[in-house]
C-alpha positions as CSV (number, residue, x, y, z in Angstrom):
1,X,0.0,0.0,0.0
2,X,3.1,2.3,0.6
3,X,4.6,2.0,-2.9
4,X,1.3,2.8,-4.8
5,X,0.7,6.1,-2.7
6,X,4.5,6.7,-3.5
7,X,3.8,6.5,-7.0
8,X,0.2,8.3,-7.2
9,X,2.7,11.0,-4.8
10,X,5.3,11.2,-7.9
11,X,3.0,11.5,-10.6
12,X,0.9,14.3,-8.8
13,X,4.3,16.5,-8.7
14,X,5.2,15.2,-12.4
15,X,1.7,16.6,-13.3
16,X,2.1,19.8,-11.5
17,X,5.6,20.4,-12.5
18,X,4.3,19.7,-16.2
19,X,1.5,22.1,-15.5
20,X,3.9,24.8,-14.8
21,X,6.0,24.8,-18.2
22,X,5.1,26.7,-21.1
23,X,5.7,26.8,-24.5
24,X,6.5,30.1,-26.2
25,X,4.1,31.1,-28.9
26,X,5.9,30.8,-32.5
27,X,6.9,33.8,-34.0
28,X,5.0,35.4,-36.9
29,X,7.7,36.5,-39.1
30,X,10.6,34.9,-40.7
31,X,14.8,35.6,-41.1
32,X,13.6,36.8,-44.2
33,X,10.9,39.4,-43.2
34,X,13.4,40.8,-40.6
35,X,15.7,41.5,-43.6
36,X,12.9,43.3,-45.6
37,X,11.9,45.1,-42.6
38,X,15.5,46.3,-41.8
39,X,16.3,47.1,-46.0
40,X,12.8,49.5,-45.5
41,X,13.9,51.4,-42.8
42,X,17.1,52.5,-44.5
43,X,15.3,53.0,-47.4
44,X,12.4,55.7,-46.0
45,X,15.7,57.2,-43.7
46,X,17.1,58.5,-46.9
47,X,13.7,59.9,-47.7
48,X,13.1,63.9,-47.8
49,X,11.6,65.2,-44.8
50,X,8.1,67.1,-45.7
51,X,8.1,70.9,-45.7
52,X,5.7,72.5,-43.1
53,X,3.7,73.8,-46.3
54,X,3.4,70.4,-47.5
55,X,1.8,68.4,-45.2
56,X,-1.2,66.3,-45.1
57,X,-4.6,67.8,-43.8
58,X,-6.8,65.6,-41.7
59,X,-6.1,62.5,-40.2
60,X,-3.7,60.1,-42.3
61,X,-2.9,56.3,-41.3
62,X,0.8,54.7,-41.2
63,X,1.1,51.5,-41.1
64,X,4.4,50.1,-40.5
65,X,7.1,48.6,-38.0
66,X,9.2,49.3,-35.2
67,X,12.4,47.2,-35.1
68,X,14.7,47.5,-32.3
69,X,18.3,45.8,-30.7
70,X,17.4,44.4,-27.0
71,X,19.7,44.2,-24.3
72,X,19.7,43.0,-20.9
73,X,17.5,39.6,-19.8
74,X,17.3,39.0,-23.7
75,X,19.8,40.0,-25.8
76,X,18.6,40.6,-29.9
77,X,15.9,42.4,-31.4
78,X,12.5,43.1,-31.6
79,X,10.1,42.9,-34.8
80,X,6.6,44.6,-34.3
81,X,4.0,46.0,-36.4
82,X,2.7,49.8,-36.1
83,X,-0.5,51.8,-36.6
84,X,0.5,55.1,-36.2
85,X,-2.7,57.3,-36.6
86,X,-1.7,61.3,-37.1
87,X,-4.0,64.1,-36.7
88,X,-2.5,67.1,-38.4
89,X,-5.6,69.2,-38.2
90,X,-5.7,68.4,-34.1
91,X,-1.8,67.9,-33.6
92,X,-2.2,64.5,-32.0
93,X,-1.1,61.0,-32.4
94,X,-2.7,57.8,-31.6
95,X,-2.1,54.4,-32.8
96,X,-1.4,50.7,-31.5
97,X,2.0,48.3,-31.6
98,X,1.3,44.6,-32.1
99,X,2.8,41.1,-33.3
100,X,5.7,41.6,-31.4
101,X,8.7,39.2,-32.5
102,X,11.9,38.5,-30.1
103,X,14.4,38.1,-32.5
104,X,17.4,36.0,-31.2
105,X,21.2,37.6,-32.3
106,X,21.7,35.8,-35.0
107,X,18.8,36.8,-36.4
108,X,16.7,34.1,-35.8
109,X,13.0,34.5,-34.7
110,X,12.4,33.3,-31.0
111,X,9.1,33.8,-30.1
112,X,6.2,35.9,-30.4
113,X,5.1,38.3,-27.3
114,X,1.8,38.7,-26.5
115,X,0.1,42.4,-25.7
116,X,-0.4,45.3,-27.4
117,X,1.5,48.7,-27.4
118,X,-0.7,51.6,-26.9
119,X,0.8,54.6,-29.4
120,X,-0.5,58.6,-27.9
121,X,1.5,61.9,-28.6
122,X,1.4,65.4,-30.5
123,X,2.3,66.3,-33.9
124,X,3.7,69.8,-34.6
125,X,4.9,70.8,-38.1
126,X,5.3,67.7,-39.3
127,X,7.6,66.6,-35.6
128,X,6.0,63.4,-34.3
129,X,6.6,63.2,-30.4
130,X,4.8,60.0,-29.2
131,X,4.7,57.4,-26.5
132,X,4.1,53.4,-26.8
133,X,3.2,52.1,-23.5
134,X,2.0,48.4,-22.4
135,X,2.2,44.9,-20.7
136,X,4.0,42.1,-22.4
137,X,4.5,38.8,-21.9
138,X,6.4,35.8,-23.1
139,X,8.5,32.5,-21.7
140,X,11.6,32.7,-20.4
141,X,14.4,30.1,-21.3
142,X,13.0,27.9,-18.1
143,X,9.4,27.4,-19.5
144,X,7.7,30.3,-17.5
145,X,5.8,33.0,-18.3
146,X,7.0,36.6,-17.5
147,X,5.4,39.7,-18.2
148,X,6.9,43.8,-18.4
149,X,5.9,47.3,-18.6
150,X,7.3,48.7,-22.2
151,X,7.9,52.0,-22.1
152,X,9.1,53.5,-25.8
153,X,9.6,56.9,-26.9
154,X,9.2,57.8,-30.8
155,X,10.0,61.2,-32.1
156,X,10.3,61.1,-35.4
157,X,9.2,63.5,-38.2
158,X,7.2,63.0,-41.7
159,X,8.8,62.4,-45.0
160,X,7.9,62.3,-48.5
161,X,8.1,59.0,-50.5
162,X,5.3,59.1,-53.5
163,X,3.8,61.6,-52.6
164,X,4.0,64.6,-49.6
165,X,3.7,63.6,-46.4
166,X,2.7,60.2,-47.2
167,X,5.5,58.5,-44.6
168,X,7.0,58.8,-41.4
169,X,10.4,57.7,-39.6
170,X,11.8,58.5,-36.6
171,X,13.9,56.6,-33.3
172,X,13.0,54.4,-30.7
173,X,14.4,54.6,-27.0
174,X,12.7,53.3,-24.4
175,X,13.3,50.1,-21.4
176,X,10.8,47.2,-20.5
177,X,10.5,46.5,-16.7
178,X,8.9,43.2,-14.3
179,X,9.4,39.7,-14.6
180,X,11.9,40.6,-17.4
181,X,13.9,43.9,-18.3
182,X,15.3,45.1,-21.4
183,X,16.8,48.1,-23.1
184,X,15.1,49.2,-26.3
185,X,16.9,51.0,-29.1
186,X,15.8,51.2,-32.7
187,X,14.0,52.6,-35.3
188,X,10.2,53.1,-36.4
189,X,8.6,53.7,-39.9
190,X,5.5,53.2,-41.6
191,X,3.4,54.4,-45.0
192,X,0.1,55.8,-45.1
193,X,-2.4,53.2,-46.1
């Protein structure tokens, strides 16, 4: 009777141990997509910047990416798609980050974080100054799920690609804090849509 409580013992901490592992969710993008991503963003940098007299009226939609090195609990890069929604009528900014991609140094894609990015700032004379702020999570090299506070500035200005106005570029600085931290550095850009 001893050994079959020892055994019903073991496999109820086997079970829960199980229970505690988790599998990262499988990034959405490819070696190849963080290439493109990367050969855009030095693209639309060379771009002009718009002249004051030139810009858009109303509100105008970029979508785009933000890609950015990592350092600290991960060491990489980030892959994320952006929304950036600019008012140049009210001078603000709104918008969303999503599909977050850890990108391992080698350029390999790791994982996909969960949570969205909120994007909120002011645009003046064609000068983005904007916030991204939100929870994240993922799974850490020991199975578990951690979460952070991302906390990204983006001031960047608008450029002209095909048209005035019609794109926007700019730098990304910011940190993610909690169960994981990380130093953000990189780049944002996007087209109207």
């Amino acid at each position: 009777m001893k050994l079959s409580k020892r055994i019903i013992s073991s496999l109820l901490v086997l079970a829960a141990l199980s229970a505690c592992a988790e599998s990262p969710t499988p990034p959405t993008v490819s070696e190849r997509d963080v290439d493109r991503a990367f050969a855009e963003a030095n693209r639309i940098s060379e771009l002009p910047q718009t002249s004051v007299n030139n810009l858009p009226s109303g509100s105008v939609t970029y979508d785009g990416q933000i890609g950015a090195n990592v350092t600290g609990d991960a060491n990489g890069s980030i892959l994320a798609d952006m929304t950036m929604i600019v008012g140049f009528d009210s001078n603000d900014i709104a918008g969303n980050v999503t599909n977050i991609n850890l990108i391992d140094r080698d350029g390999t894609p790791n994982q996909q974080l969960g949570g969205t990015l909120r994007i909120n700032g002011i645009e003046n004379d064609g000068n983005l100054d904007a916030v991204a702020a939100g929870q994240i999570t993922g799974v850490d090299v020991d199975g578990f799920e951690v979460d952070s506070q991302v906390d990204l500035d983006l001031n960047g200005a608008v450029y002209d690609d095909f048209v005035e106005g019609d794109t926007v570029f700019g730098e990304v600085v910011g940190e993610a804090n909690g169960d994981f931290d990380l130093e953000i550095d990189g780049v944002f850009f996007g087209t109207e849509n």
